[in-house]
C-alpha positions as CSV (number, residue, x, y, z in Angstrom):
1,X,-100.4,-52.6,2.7
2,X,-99.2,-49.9,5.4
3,X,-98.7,-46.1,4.1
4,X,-95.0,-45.5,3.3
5,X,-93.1,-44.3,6.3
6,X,-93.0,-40.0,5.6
7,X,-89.1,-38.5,5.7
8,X,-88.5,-35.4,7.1
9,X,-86.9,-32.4,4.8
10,X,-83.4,-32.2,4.7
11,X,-83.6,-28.8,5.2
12,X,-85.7,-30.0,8.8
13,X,-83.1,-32.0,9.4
14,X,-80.3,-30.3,8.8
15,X,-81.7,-27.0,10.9
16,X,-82.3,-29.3,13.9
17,X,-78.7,-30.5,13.8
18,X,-77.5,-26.7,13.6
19,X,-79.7,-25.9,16.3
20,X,-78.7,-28.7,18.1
21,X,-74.6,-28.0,18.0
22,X,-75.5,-24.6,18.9
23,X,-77.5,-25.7,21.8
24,X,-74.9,-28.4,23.4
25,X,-72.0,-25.5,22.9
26,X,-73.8,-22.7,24.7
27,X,-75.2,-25.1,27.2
28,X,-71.0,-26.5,27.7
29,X,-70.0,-22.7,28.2
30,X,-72.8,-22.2,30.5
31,X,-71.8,-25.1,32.9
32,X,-68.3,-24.0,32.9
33,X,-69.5,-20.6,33.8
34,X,-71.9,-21.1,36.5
35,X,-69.0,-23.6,38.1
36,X,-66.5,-20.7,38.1
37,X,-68.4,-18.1,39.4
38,X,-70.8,-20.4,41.7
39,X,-67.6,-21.0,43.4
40,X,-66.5,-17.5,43.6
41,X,-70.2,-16.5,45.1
42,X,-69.9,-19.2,47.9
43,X,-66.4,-17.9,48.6
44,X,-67.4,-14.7,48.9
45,X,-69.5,-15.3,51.4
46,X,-67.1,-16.7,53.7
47,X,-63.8,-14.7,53.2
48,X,-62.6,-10.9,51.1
49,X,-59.4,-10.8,50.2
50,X,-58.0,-7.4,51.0
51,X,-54.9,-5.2,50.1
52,X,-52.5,-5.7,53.8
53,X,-52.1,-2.1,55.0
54,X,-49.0,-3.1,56.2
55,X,-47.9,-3.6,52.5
56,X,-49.8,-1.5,50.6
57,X,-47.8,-0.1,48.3
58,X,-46.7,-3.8,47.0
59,X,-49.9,-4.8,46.9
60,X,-49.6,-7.7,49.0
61,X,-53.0,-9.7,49.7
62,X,-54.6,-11.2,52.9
63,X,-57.1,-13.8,52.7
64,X,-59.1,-12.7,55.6
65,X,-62.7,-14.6,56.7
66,X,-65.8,-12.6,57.2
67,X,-67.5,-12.1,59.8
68,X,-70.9,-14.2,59.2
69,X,-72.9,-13.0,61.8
70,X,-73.0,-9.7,59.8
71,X,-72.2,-10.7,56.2
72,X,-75.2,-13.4,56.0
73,X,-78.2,-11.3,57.4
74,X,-77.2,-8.1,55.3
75,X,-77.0,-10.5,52.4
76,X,-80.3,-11.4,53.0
77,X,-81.4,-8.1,53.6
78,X,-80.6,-7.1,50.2
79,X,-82.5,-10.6,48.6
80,X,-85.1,-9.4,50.7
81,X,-85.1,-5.8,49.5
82,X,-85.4,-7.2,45.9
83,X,-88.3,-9.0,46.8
84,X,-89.5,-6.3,48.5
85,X,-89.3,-4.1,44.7
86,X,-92.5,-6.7,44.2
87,X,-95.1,-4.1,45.7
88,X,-93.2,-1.4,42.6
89,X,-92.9,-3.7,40.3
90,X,-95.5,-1.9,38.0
91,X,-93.9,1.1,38.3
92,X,-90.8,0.2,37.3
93,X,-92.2,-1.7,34.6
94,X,-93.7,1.6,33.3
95,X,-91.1,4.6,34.5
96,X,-89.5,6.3,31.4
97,X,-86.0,4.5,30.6
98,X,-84.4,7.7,28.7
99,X,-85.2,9.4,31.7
100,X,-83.1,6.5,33.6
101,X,-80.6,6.2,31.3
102,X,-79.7,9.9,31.5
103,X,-79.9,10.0,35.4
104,X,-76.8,7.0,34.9
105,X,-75.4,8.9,32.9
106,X,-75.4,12.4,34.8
107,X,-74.4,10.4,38.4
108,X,-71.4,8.4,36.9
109,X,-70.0,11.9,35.3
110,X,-70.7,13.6,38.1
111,X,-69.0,11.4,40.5
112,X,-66.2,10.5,38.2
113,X,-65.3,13.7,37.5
114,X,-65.2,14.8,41.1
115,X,-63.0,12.3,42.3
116,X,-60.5,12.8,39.4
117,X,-60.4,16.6,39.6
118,X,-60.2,16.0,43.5
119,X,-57.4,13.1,43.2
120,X,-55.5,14.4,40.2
121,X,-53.1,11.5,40.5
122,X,-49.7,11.9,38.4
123,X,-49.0,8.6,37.0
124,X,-46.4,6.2,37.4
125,X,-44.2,2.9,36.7
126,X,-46.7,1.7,33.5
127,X,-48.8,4.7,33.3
128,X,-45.4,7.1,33.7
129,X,-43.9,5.4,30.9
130,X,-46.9,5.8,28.1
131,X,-47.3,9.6,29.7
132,X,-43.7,10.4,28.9
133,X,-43.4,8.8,25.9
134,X,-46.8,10.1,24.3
135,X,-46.3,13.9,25.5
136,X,-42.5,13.0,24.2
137,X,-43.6,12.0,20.4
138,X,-46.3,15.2,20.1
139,X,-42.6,17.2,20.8
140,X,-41.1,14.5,18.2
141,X,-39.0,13.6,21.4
142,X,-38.6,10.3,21.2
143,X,-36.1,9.6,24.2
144,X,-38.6,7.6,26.3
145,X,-39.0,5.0,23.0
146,X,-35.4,4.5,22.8
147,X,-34.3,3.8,26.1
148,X,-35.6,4.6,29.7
149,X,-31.8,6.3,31.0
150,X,-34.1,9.5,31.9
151,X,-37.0,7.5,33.3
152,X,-37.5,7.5,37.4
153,X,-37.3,3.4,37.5
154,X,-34.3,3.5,34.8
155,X,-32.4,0.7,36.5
156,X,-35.3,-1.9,36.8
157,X,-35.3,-2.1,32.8
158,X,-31.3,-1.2,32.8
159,X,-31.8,1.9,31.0
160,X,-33.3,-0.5,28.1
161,X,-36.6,1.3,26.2
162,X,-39.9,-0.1,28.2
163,X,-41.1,-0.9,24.9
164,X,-38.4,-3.6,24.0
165,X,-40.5,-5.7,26.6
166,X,-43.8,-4.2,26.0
167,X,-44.3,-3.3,22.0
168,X,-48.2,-3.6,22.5
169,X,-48.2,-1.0,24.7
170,X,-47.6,1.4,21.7
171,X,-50.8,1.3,20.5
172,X,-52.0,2.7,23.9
173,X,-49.1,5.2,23.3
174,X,-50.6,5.9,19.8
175,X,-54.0,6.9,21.3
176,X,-52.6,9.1,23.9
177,X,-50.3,10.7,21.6
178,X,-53.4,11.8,19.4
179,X,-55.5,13.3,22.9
180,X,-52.5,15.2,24.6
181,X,-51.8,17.0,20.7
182,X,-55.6,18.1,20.8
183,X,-55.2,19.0,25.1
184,X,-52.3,19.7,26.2
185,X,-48.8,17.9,27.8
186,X,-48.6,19.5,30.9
187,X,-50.7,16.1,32.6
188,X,-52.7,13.2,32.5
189,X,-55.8,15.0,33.6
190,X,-57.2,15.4,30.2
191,X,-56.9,11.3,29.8
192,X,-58.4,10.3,33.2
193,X,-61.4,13.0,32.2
194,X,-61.9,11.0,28.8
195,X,-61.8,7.6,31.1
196,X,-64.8,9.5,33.0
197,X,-66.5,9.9,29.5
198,X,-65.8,6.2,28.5
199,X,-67.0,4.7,31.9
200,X,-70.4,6.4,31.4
201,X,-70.3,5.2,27.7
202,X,-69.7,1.7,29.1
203,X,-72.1,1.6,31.6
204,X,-74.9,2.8,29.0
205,X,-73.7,0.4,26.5
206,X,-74.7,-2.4,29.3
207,X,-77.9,-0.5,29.8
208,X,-78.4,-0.7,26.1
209,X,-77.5,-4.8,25.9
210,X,-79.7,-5.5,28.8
211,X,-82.6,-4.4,26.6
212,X,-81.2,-6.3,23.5
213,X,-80.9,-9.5,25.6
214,X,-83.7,-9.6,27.5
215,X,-86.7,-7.2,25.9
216,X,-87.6,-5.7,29.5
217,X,-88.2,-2.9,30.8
218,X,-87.9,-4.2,34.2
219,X,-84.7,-6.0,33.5
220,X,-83.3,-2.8,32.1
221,X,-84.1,-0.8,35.1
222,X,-82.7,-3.2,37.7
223,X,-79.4,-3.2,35.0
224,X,-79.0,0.7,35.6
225,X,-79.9,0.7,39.2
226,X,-76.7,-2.0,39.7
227,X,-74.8,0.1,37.5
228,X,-75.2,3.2,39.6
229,X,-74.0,0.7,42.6
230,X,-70.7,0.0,40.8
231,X,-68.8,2.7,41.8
232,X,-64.9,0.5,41.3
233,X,-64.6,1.9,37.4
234,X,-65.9,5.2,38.3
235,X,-63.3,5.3,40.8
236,X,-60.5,4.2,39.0
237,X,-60.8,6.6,36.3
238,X,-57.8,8.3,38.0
239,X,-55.7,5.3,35.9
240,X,-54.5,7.0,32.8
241,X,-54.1,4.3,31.8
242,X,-56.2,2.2,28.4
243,X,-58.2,-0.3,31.2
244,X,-61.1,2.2,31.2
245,X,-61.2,3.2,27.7
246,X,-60.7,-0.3,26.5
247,X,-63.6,-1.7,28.4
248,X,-66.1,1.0,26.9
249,X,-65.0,0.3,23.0
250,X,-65.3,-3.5,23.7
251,X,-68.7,-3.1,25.2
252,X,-70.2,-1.4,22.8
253,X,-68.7,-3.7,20.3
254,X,-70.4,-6.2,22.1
255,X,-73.7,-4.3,21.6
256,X,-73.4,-4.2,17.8
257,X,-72.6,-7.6,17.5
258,X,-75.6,-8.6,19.7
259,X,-77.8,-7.0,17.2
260,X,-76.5,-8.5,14.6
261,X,-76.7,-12.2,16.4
262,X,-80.5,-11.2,17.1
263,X,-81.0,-10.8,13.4
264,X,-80.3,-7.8,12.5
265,X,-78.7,-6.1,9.3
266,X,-74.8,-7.3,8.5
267,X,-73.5,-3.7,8.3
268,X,-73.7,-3.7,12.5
269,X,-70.4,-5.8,12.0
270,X,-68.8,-2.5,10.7
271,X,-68.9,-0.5,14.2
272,X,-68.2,-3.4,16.1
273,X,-65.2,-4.6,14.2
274,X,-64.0,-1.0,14.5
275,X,-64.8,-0.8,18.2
276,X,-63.3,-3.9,18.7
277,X,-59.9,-2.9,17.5
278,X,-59.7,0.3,19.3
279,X,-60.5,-1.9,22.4
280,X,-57.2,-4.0,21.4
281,X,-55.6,-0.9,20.8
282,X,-56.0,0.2,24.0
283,X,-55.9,-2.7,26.4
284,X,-54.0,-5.7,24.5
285,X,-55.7,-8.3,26.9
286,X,-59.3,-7.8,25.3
287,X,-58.1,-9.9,22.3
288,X,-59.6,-12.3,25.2
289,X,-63.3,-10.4,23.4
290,X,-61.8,-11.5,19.8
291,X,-61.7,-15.3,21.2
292,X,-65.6,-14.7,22.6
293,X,-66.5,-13.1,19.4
294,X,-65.2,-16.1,17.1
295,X,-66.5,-18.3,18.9
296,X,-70.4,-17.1,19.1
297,X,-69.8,-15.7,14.8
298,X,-68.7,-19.3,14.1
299,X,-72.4,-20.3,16.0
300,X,-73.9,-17.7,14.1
301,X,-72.7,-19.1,10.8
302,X,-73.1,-22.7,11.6
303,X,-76.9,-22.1,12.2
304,X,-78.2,-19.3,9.9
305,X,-75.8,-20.3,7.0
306,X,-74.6,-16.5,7.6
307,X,-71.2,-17.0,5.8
308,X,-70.6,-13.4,6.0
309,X,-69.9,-14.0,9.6
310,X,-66.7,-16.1,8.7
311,X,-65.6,-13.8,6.7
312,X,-65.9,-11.4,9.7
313,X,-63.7,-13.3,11.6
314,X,-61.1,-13.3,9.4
315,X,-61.0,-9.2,9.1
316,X,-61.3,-8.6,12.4
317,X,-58.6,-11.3,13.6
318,X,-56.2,-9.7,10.9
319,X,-57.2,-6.0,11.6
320,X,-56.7,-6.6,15.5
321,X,-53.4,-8.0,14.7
322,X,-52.4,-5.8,11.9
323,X,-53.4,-2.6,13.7
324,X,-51.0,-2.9,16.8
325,X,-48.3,-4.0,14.3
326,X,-48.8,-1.1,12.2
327,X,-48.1,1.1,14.9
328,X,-45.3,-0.6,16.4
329,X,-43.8,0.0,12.7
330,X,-44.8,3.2,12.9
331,X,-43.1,4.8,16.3
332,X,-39.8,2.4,14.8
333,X,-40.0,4.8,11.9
334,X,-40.6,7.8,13.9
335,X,-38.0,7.0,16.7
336,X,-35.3,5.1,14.5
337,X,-35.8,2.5,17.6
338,X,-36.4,-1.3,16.5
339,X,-38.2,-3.4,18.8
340,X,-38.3,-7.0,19.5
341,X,-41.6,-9.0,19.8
342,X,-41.4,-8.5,23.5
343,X,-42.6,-10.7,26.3
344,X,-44.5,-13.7,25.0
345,X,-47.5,-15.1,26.8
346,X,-44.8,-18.3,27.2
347,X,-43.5,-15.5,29.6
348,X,-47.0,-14.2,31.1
349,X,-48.1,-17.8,31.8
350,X,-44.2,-18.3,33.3
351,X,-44.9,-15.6,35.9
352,X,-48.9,-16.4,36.3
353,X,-47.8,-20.4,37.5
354,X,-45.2,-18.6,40.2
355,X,-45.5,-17.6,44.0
356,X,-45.8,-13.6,44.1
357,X,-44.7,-11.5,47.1
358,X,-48.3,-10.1,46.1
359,X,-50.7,-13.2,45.4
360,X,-50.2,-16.5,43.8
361,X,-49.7,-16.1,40.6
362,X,-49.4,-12.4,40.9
363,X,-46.3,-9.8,38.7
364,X,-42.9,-10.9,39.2
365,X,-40.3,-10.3,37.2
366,X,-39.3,-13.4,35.9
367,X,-40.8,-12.9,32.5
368,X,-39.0,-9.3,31.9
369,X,-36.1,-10.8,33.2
370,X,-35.7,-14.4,31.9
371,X,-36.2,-12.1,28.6
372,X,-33.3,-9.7,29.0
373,X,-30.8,-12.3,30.0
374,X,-31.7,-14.0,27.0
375,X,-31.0,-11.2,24.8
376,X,-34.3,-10.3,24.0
377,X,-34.0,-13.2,22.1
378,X,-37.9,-14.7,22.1
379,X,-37.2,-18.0,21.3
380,X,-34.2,-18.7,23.9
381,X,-36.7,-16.7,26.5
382,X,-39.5,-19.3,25.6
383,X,-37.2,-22.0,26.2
384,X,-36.5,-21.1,29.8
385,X,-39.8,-19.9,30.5
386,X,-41.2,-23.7,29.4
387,X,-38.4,-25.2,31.3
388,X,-39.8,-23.2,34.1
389,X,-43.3,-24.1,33.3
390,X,-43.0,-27.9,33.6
391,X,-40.9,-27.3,36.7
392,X,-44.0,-25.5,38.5
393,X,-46.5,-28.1,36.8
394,X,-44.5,-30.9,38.8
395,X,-44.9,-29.0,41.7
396,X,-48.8,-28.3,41.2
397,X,-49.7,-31.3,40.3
398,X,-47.3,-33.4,42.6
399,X,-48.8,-32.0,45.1
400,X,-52.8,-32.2,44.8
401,X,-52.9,-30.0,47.9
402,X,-50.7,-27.1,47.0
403,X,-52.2,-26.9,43.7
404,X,-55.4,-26.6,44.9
405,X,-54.5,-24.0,47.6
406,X,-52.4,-22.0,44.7
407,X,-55.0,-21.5,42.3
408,X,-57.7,-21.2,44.8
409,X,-56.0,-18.2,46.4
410,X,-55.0,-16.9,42.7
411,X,-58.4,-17.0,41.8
412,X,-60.4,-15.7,44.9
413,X,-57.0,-12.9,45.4
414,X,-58.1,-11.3,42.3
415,X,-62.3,-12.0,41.5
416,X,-62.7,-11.3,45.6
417,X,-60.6,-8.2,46.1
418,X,-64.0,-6.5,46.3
419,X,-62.4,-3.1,45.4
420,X,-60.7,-4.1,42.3
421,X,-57.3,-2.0,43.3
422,X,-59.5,1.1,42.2
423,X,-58.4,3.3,45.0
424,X,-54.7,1.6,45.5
425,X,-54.2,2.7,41.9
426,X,-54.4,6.6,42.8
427,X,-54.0,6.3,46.9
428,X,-50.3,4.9,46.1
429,X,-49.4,7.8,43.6
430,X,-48.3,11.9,43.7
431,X,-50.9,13.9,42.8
432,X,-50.7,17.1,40.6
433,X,-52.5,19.3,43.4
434,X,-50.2,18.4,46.3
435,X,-51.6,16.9,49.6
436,X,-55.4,16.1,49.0
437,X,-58.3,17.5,50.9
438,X,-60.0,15.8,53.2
439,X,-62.8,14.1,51.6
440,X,-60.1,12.4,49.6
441,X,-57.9,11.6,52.5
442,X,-61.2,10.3,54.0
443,X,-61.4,7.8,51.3
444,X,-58.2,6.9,51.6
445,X,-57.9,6.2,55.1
446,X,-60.6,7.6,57.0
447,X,-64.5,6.3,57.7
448,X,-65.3,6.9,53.8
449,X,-62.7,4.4,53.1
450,X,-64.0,2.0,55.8
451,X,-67.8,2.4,54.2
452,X,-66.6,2.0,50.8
453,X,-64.7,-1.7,51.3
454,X,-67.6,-2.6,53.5
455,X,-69.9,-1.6,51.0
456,X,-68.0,-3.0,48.1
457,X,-67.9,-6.5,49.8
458,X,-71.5,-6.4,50.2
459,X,-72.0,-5.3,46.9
460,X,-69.7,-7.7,44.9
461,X,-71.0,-10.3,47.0
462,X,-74.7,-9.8,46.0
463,X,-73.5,-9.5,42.5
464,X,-72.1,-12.8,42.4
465,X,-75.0,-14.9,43.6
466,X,-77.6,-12.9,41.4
467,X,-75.5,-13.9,38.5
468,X,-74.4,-17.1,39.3
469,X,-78.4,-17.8,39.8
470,X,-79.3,-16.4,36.8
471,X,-76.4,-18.4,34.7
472,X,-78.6,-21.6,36.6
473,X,-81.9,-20.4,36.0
474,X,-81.2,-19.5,32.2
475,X,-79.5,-22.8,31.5
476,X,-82.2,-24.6,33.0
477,X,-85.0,-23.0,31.0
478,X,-83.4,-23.5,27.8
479,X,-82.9,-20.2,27.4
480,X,-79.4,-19.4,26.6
481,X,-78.4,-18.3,22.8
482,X,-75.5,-17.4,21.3
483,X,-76.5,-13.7,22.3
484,X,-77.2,-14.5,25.5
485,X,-73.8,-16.2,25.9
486,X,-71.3,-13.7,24.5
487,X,-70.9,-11.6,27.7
488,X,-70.6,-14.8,30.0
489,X,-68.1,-16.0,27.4
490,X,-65.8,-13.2,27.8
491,X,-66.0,-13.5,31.2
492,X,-64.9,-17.1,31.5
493,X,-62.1,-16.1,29.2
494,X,-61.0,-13.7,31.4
495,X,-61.7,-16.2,34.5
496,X,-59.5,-18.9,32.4
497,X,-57.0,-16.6,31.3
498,X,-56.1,-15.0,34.6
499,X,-56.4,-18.5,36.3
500,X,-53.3,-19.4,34.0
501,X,-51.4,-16.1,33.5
502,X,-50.1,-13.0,35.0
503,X,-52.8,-11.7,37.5
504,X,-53.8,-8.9,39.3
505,X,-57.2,-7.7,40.9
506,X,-57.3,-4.7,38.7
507,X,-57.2,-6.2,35.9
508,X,-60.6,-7.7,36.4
509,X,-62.1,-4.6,37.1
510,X,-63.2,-3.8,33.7
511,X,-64.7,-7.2,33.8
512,X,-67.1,-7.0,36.6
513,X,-70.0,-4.8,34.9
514,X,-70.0,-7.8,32.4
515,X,-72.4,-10.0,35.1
516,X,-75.1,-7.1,35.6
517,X,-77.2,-7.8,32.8
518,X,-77.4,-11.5,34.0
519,X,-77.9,-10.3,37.6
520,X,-80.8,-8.0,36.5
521,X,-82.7,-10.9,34.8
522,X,-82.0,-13.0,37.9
523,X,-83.3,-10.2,40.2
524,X,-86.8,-9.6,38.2
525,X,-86.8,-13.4,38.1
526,X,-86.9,-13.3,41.9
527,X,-89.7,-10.6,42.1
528,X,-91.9,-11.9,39.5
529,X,-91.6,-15.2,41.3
530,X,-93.3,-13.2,45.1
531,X,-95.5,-11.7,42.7
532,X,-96.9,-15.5,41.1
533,X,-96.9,-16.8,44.5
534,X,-98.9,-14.0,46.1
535,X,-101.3,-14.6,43.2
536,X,-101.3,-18.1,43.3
537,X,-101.7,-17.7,47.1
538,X,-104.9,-15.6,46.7
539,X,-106.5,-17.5,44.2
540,X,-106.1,-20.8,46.9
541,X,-107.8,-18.7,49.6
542,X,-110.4,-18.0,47.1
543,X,-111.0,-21.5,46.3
544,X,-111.1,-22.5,49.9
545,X,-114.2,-20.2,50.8
């Protein structure tokens, strides 16, 4: 008689499936990234898409081809100065990483807060309007949130408040208000020297997830080493604007929540919830981190059972919300101004599917205006915005040709503007201290200016393949988690998102730092693998005598 067949647990079995659903979902979002940003690093290679000097001020793009007979050997002079690291390898396996980590720290201040103090741009357009109508409300002048008659660009919004259009703004307003009552009205300076605080905080905070993801010292000190390359933030810290700030609260929400991913105690949901609402607060489009962070908690909970990460979901998704509408009922209360829901992302993905005298897919001002002549009435605006939509769909899609070229270009105008509109945004402006001096000019339009895009093409361009290589290599040793995942995530949300809707290069700025802990591991990946050949190499030789 043959021994009764033996069943595995349920509790095996049902920890295999979890695994298992966890496995094929992180594995799905690592395809989709390595796609979108293999295809960006193959691109980059072959063409930059720059600002036309001609056009500056509007920001009008030119796809222009690079030259390959310099762009392929330097790019393989950097691969090969990475390899090269494998004779230092043990020392920077072994240097002191609070010693690094303060040396970031120290160059990003000191540079940032040269340039701004140098620049000291006034703002404008955006920027003007949450200046004037922060430094307004600390006077309990509320002028600017009741109609724009007194603003410079009064007649592009017909004298109608900015923040009929915009309401989220207001919690960008809110934040500002609270920093020019502690320093001052008189300018912006005080903000752009907080962005200089929060882009060191930001590039830490990667620092500091580096080591959470990947355990290595090595990894960790390639991570700050890219970091002090990525000089686009630091230099557009001269944006008073919530970009900068909003970037450094959603990293280091990301850091909290890694930590609790990996394991640790619940409470690290706190901070990051908080962090991640300030981050909302101050740049609207990082609810595009809220999606990423749902999706990896509802991982989480699927395979540890953690049920508490569910109900994290649900608080942050209604404190995100909630918080920006809690303002927005605040200033109404303040001002005596009521204010519509504003332009819907109906609207955004209206003007994101249209040709732009910028880019493709670039601001127009079909969504403010298909708004106003509706009355600020959302749901007639929707109703010509989705009118509009299937129009451009047709056109797209009727097309194969067109549709490719269109979101080709949209893509590549924004992801391959290596310079990520971080000196347009200050070069374009007035600035507090009248003409600038020449170190500034040189940046603007000297030789500095020259080095810098060269350099930043270079740069981005390395940047891209190490992380696109290290999305490959990760997926194919099975080594992706939901961890591992989360900052990849947000950056395919911000690849999808600004693939369908309003786009601009600067807007994926904040973006960008996102790839370096990836890069890193991809870098040390490429070292240790000179360093295993050279030993394998050796111990051949060996055997051959």
């Amino acid at each position: 008689m043959g021994k009764a067949k033996t069943e595995r647990p349920p509790v095996a079995r049902t920890l295999k499936w979890q695994e298992s659903f966890e496995k094929i979902i992180v594995n799905i979002i690592s395809v989709l990234v390595f796609v979108a940003f293999g295809f960006v690093a193959i691109m980059s290679i072959f063409q930059t898409s720059v600002i036309d000097p001609e056009k500056y001020v509007n920001e009008h793009i030119l796809f222009q081809p690079d030259n390959l007979l310099i762009n392929l050997p330097l790019t393989a002079l950097f691969f090969m100065a990475v390899m090269a690291m494998a004779n230092k390898y043990d020392f920077f396996k072994k240097v002191n990483m609070t010693f690094m980590e303060m040396g970031l720290a120290a160059f990003v201040m000191f540079i940032g807060l040269v340039w701004v103090l140098k620049v000291q741009s006034v703002p404008a357009a955006d920027s003007a309007n949450i200046f004037y109508s922060a430094t307004g409300a600390v006077k309990n002048d509320f002028t600017n949130l009741r109609s724009n008659a007194q603003f410079y660009n009064h007649a592009y919004y017909q004298d109608n408040s900015y923040f009929m259009f915009y309401p989220f703004q207001l919690g960008f307003v809110f934040i500002c208000e609270l920093i020019y009552r502690l320093f001052g009205t008189e300018s912006a300076l005080p903000l752009e020297i907080i962005n200089v605080i929060c882009v060191t905080a930001a590039y830490l905070g990667i620092a500091k997830i580096s080591k959470q993801l990947f355990k290595r010292r090595s990894v960790e000190f390639i991570t700050i080493l890219l970091l002090m390359g990525c000089l686009q933030p630091v230099l557009f810290t001269t944006f008073a604007y919530g970009n900068i700030m909003g970037m450094a609260f959603a990293v280091w929400a990301c850091y909290f929540l890694i930590r609790y991913l990996q394991g640790e105690k619940w409470t690290l949901l706190i901070p990051s919830g908080v962090l991640l609402v300030l981050s909302t607060l101050a740049k609207y489009n990082n609810m595009i981190y809220l999606v990423a962070f749902v999706i990896v908690l509802i991982l989480h909970a699927v395979r540890q059972k953690k049920w508490q990460s569910l109900a994290f979901i649900l608080a942050i998704c209604i404190c995100t919300v909630g918080a920006s509408k809690l303002i927005i009922m605040s200033y109404e209360n303040r001002s005596g101004q009521k204010y519509t829901s504003g332009v819907s992302q109906t609207l955004y993905l209206d003007i994101g599917l249209q040709e732009s005298y910028m880019a493709p897919g670039w601001y127009t001002n079909i969504g403010m205006k298909t708004f106003m002549e509706s009355g600020f009435d959302s749901d007639k605006a929707n109703a010509k915005a989705k009118q509009d939509i299937d129009t451009r769909v047709k056109a797209l899609t009727s097309n194969l040709n067109y549709g490719a070229d269109f979101f080709s270009k949209k893509i590549l105008s924004q992801w391959n503007e290596p310079s990520y509109e971080s000196i347009w945004v200050s070069k374009v402006k007035s600035h507090y201290n009248g003409d600038p001096d020449s170190i500034v000019k040189s940046v603007y339009d000297g030789g500095m200016g020259k080095v810098l895009d060269f350099y930043f093409n270079i740069y981005m361009q390395a940047l891209f393949l190490l992380f696109a290589g290290g999305m490959l290599v990760l997926l194919a040793k099975g080594r992706m988690n939901s961890a591992k995942v989360l900052l990849p995530l947000v950056l395919l949300g911000a690849f999808g998102y600004h693939l369908l809707f309003e786009g601009k290069s600067q807007y994926i700025l904040t973006y960008i730092i996102l790839m370096i802990p990836t890069a890193a591991w991809a870098a040390v990946t490429l070292i240790e693998s000179k360093i295993n050949l050279l030993s394998k190499t050796k111990e051949d030789n060996h055997d051959e005598k």
